[in-house]
Structures are given as C-alpha cells and as structure tokens.
Wavefront OBJ file of the C-alpha trace (Angstrom):
o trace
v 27.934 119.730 134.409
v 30.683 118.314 132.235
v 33.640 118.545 134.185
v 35.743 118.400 131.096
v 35.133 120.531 127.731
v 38.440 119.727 125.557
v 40.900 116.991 124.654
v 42.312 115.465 127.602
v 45.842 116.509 128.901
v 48.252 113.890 127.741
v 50.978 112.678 130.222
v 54.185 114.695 129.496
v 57.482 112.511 130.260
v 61.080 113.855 130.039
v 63.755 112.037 130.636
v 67.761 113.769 130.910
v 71.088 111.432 131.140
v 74.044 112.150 131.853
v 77.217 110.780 132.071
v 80.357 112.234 133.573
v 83.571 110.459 134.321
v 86.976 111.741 135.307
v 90.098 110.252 135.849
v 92.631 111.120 138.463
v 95.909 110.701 136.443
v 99.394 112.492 136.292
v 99.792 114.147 132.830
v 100.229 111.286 129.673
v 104.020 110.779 129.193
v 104.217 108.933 125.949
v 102.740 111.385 122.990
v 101.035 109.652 120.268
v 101.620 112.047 117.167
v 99.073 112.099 114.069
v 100.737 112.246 110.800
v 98.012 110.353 108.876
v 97.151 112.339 105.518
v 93.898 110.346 104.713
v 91.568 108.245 106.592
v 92.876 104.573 106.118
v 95.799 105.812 107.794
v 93.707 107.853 110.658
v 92.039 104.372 111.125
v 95.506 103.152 111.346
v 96.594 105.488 113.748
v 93.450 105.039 115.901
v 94.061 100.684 115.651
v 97.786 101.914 117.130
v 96.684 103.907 119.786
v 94.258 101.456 120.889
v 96.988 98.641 121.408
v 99.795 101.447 122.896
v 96.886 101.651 125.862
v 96.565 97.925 126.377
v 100.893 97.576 127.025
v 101.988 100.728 128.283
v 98.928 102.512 129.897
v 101.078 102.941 132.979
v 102.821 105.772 131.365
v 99.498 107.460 130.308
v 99.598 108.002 126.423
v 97.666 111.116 124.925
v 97.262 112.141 120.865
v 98.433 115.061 119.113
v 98.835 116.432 115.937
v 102.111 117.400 114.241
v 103.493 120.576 115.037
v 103.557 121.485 111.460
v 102.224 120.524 108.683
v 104.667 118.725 106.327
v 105.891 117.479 109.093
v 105.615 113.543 108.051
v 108.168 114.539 104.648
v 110.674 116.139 107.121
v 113.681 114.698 107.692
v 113.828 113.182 111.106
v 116.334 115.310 112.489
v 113.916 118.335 111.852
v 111.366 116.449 113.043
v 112.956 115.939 116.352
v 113.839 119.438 116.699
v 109.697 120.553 115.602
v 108.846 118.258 118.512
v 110.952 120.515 120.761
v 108.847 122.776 122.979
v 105.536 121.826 121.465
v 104.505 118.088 121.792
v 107.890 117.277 123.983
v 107.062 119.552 126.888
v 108.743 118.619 130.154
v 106.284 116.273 131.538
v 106.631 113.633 127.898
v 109.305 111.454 128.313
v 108.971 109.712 124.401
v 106.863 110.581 121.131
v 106.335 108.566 118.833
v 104.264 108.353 115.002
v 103.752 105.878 112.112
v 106.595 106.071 109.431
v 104.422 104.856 105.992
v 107.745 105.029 103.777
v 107.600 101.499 104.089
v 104.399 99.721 102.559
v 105.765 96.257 103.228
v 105.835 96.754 106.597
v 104.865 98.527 109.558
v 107.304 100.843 111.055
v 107.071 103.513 114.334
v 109.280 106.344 114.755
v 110.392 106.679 119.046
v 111.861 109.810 120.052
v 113.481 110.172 123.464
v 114.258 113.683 123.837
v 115.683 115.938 126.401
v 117.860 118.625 127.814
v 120.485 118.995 124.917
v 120.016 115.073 123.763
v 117.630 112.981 121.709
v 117.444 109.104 120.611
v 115.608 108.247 118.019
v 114.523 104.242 117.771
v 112.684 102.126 115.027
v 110.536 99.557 115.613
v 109.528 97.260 112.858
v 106.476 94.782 112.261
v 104.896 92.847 110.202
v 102.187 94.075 107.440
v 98.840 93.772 107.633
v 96.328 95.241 110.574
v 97.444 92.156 112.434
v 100.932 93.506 112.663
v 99.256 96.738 114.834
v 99.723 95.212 117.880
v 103.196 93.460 117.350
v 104.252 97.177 116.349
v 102.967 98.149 119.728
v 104.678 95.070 121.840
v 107.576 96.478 119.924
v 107.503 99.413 120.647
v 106.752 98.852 124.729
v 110.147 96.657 124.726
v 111.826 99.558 123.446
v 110.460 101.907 125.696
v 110.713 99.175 129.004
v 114.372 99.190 128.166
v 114.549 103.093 129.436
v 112.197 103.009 131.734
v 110.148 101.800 134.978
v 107.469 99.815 133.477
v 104.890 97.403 135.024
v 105.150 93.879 133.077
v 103.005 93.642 130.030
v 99.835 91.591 130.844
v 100.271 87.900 130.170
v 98.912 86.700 127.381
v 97.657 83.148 127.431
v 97.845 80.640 124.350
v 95.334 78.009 123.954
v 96.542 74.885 123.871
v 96.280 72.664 120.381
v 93.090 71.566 120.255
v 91.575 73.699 123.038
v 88.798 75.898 122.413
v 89.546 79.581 123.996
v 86.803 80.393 126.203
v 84.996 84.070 125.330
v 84.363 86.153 128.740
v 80.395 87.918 128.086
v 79.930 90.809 128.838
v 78.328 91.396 132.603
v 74.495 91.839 132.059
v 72.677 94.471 133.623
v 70.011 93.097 136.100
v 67.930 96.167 136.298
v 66.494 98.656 134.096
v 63.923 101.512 134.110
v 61.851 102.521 131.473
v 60.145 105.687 130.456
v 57.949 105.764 126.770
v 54.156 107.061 124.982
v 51.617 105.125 124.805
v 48.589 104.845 121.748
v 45.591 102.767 122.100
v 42.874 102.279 119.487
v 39.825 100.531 120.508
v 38.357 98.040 117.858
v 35.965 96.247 118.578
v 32.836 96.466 121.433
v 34.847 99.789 122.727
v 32.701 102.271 123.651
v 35.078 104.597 125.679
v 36.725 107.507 123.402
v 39.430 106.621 120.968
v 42.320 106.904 120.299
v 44.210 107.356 123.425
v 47.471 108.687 124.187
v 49.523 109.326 127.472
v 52.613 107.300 128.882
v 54.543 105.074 131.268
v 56.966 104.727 133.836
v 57.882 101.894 135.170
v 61.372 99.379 136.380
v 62.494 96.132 134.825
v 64.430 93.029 136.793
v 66.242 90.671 134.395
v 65.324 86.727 135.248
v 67.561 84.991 133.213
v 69.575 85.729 130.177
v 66.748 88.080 128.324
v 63.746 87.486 130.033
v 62.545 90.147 131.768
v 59.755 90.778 134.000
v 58.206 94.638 134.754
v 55.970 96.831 137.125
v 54.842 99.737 135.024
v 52.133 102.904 135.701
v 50.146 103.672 132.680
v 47.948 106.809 132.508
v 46.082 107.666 129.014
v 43.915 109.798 128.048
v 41.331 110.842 124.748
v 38.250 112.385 124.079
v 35.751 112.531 121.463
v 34.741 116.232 120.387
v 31.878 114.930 118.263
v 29.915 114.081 121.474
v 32.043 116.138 124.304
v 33.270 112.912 125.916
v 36.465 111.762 127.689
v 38.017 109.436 129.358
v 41.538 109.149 131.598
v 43.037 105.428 132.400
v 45.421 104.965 135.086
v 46.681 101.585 136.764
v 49.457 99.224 137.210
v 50.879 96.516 134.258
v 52.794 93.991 135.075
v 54.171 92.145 132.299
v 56.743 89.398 130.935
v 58.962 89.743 127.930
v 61.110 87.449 126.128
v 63.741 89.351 123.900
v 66.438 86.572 122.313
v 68.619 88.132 119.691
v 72.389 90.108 119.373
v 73.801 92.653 121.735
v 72.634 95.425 119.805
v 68.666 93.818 118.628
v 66.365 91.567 119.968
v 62.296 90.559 119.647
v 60.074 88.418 121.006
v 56.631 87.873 122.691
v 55.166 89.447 125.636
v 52.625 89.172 127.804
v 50.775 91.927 130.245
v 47.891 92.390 133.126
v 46.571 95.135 133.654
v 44.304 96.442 136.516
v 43.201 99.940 135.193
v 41.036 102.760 136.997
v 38.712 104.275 134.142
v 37.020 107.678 134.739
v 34.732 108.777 131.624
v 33.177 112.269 131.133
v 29.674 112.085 130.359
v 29.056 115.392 128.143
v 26.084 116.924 125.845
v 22.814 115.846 124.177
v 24.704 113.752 121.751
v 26.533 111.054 124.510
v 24.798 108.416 126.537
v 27.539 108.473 128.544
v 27.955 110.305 131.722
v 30.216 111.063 134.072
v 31.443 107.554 136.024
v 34.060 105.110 136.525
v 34.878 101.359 136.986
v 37.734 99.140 137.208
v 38.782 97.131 134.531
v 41.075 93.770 134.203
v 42.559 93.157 130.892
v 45.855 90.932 129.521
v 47.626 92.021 126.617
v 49.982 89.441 124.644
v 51.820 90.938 122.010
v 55.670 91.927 120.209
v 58.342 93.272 121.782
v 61.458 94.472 120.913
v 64.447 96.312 121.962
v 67.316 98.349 119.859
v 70.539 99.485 121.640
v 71.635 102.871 120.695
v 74.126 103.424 123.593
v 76.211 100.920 126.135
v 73.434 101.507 128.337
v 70.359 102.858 126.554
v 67.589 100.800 124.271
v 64.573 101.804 122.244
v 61.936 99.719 123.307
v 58.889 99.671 121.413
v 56.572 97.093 121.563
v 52.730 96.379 119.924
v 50.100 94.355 122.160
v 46.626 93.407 122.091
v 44.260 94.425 124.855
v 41.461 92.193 125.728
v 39.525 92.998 128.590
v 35.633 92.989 129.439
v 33.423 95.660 128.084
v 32.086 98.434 129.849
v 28.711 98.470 128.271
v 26.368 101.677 129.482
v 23.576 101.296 131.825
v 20.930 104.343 131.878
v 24.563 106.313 131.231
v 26.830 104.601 133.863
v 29.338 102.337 133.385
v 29.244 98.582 134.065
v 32.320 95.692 133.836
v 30.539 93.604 131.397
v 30.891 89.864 130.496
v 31.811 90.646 126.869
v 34.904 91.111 125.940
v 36.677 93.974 124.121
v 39.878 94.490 122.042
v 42.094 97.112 122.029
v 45.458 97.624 120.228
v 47.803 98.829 122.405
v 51.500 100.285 120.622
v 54.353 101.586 123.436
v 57.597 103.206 122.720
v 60.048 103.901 125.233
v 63.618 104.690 126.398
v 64.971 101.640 128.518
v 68.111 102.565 130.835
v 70.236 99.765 131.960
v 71.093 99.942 135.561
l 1 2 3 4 5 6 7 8 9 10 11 12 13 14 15 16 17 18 19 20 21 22 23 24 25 26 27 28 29 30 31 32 33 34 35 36 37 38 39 40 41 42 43 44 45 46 47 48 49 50 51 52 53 54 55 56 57 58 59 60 61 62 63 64 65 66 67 68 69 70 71 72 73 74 75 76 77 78 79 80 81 82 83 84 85 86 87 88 89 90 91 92 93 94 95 96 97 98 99 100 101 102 103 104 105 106 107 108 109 110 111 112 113 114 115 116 117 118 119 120 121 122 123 124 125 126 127 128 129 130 131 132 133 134 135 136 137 138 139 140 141 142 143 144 145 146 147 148 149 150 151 152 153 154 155 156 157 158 159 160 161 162 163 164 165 166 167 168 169 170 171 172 173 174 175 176 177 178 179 180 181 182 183 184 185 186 187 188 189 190 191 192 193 194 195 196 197 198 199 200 201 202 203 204 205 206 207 208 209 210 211 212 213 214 215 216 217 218 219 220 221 222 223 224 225 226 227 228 229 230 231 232 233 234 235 236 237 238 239 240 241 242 243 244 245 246 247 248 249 250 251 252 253 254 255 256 257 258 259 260 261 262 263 264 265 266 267 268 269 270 271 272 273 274 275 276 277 278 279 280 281 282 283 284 285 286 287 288 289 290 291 292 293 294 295 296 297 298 299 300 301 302 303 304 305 306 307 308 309 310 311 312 313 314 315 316 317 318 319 320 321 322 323 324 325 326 327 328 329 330 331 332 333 334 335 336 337
C-alpha cells in the first residue's frame, strides 16, 4: 500500500521577536518643546534633542508639544505663562524650544519657572546643522550654572596630523537562523521535484564575516502524475563568506550535507517504491545577507547540490556512482545573538 496519497506536508516555521526594554528613571526634568511648523525644522528639532541627551542626560529630557497652537508667534511672556501648569508641572525644572526669528543663527529659548518667578535665558550659536550641538553645549552651561550637573563628557581633539581612531561597532558572535527551502532537481534526479520545506539551524562568527553553521533541513514534494513522494531530512554544515557594509553583504558558500531520503513508491505508473537511503552531497553557491533591524538579516542564499544518484533497482533505491545536480534556493530570517 502507498503510505502516502497527496502532496507532502511542508515544514511550517514561525518565528515571533520581541523586544522590551524599560528604564528605571525619575520623571525627565528638562522639557524639550516642539514648535517646528514644517519638517526641516522637525528634523531640526529632532538633531537638538539628540545632542541635549548626549550633555545633560542626567536631568532626563522628554518632548512635548506646545500647549497651544500659535504658540511659537506669542510673545514670550505669554509663552511663559502657556507653559504654566501644562508642560512646567512640578517635577520640570527648565523648558526650553528653538526660536527661528533668527535665520542667521541658531537661537534656544530657556525658561526657568516656578512658584511666582520665571527666568527666561538665550542661548546663541552658530548657523548651519553644525551649530546643533554648540546650541546644546550652550545651552547645558546655562543650565549647569543653576543646577547640580555631572561634568559634560570630555571631548578629545586629535592632535595635528593625527588620524582619530573610529571605535566599530561590537560584532555579534552568534546567530540563529530560521528560513524555506526550494529545490529543483536537474539533471539524473529521479526523486519528485520540486521540493519545499525549511531549516533551523545556529551560526558562530570566525572572524570578521565568516561564518560557519549547523543547520536541520527537512523537504518534502511529490509527483501526482505517478502518486510518488519523497521527504529529506539531515544535517548541513556549511561555510559562508559575506564581505560588504553594515547593512549588505555577499559572497560564496559552501555546504555538506548528510541527508536521510524516504521515497513513496505509488501506482502502476512509478517504478519506484517505497524505500530509503542516505545520501552525501556538497553544495557551493551565493550567499547574501540584508539587515533590516539592529539585530535581524534576510538571508537568502542560491546553491548547487551535487550529490550521487539514487538510480532504481527492481524499484528500490541505490547510492549510485553518478552524480546528480540539484539547485538548491534558501531564504531565511537570521537573529543576531
């Protein structure tokens, strides 16, 4: 009896990531306060905020928009009193927001407000989105000057001549992968094709991006036309050599595989019936690898499989001295460890 009488199952792989992160922190003490009216300036605003967290992240800084909305054409005594009970609640200790009246310069707007007082301090710097920081080492002098703040973190000039050394980023040793697989057989293949399942399998870095990996494949296909089928399963080990950018990279690999084939024998029309073997093959191909998150990479990769044939005797299968070729394409999901 044919054990099998439809397409065989292909291997179903999910794969669910998530991140979460919290941060035990008092509440932020300097406001940040949006008056941007189009997006160069929201850009601008974002640049700010960005350097306000490098100097003074020991106050804790948070964004917020205006309390109303003509709020950048007030006058800044109005402004200081729209602040009042809305962004200024009792925990901020100084607001502050971009003042574009001036285009030849930049220039930030501090408010220190409380019970029955305010201050109100400029800080000026030059134009350009090179100025954004000064504004912001401007505007953490001011602020230092009222209150308890850690020292700003040194930084150190090259000296003339010297080239400043660049820091990489730390590389991620490990990595596990999870992707589909398609083979097509082409030539001297006399098992069903195409066939489709997946893989699972873990990745150590060797050096820089050379990577070597232990992966279980399991695929599976079937040929209707004769009511056959056929379900591979076995361990790859393979090299790949991916040079490129942080975000892309391709280059060669190279796989073995040691793969337990079962094939379902079925009607009148096959000569095959129901057996299995084990089969060697190596598969050089193309690999490649596409970040899409700090820690996540499409990896998709195209090989081909060569590996002896498995020619039929009276029905059964036998590991023959012939060889066979396969074209083997993988994509997967690659997660950084």
């Amino acid at each position: 009896m044919h054990r099998f009488s439809s397409t065989t199952a292909l291997l179903a792989l999910g794969l669910g990531l998530s991140l979460i992160a919290g941060l035990a922190q008092g509440a932020p003490r300097f406001v940040l306060v949006g008056v941007a009216s189009d997006e160069t300036a929201c850009d601008q605003e974002r640049v700010l905020a960005q350097e306000l967290a490098l100097v003074i992240d020991d106050l804790g800084i948070a964004r917020a928009e205006p309390p109303r909305p003509d709020f950048g054409a007030l006058p800044v005594a109005e402004q200081v009193e729209a602040l009042r009970g809305t962004v200024m609640d009792p925990e901020v200790i100084a607001a502050g927001w971009l003042d574009a009246a001036d285009a030849d310069r930049w220039r930030m707007v501090l408010v220190f407000a409380g019970e029955g007082r305010a201050v109100v301090q400029l800080v000026e710097a030059a134009p350009g989105v090179e100025g954004l920081p000064g504004l912001a080492l401007a505007a953490r002098e001011v602020l230092a000057a009222a209150l308890p703040l850690e020292p700003a973190p040194a930084v150190s000039e090259p000296a003339a001549g010297e080239v400043p050394q660049v820091v990489p980023p730390r590389q991620r040793r490990f990595a596990l992968e999870v992707g589909g697989h398609l083979g097509w057989g082409v030539a001297h293949e006399i098992l069903p094709s195409p066939a489709a399942g997946g893989a699972l399998g873990a990745q150590v870095r060797i050096v820089d991006e050379l990577w070597i990996a232990l992966v279980v494949a399991i695929a599976g296909a079937s040929e209707p036309a004769t009511d056959t089928s056929a379900l591979t399963i076995g361990p790859r080990l393979h090299l790949a050599w991916l040079p490129g950018g942080e975000r892309v990279g391709v280059g060669p690999t190279l796989a073995f595989q040691v793969a337990y084939v079962r094939a379902f024998g079925g009607g009148p029309e096959s000569d095959l019936r129901d057996d299995s073997a084990t089969r060697p093959s190596f598969e050089p191909g193309v690999a490649a690898r596409l970040r899409l998150a700090p820690r996540v990479e499409l990896a998709p990769s195209l090989r081909a499989r060569i590996g002896p044939q498995l020619p039929l005797t009276k029905g059964r299968l036998e590991v023959g001295e012939e060889p066979a070729l396969d074209l083997v394409l993988d994509v997967g999901l690659r997660i950084l460890l």
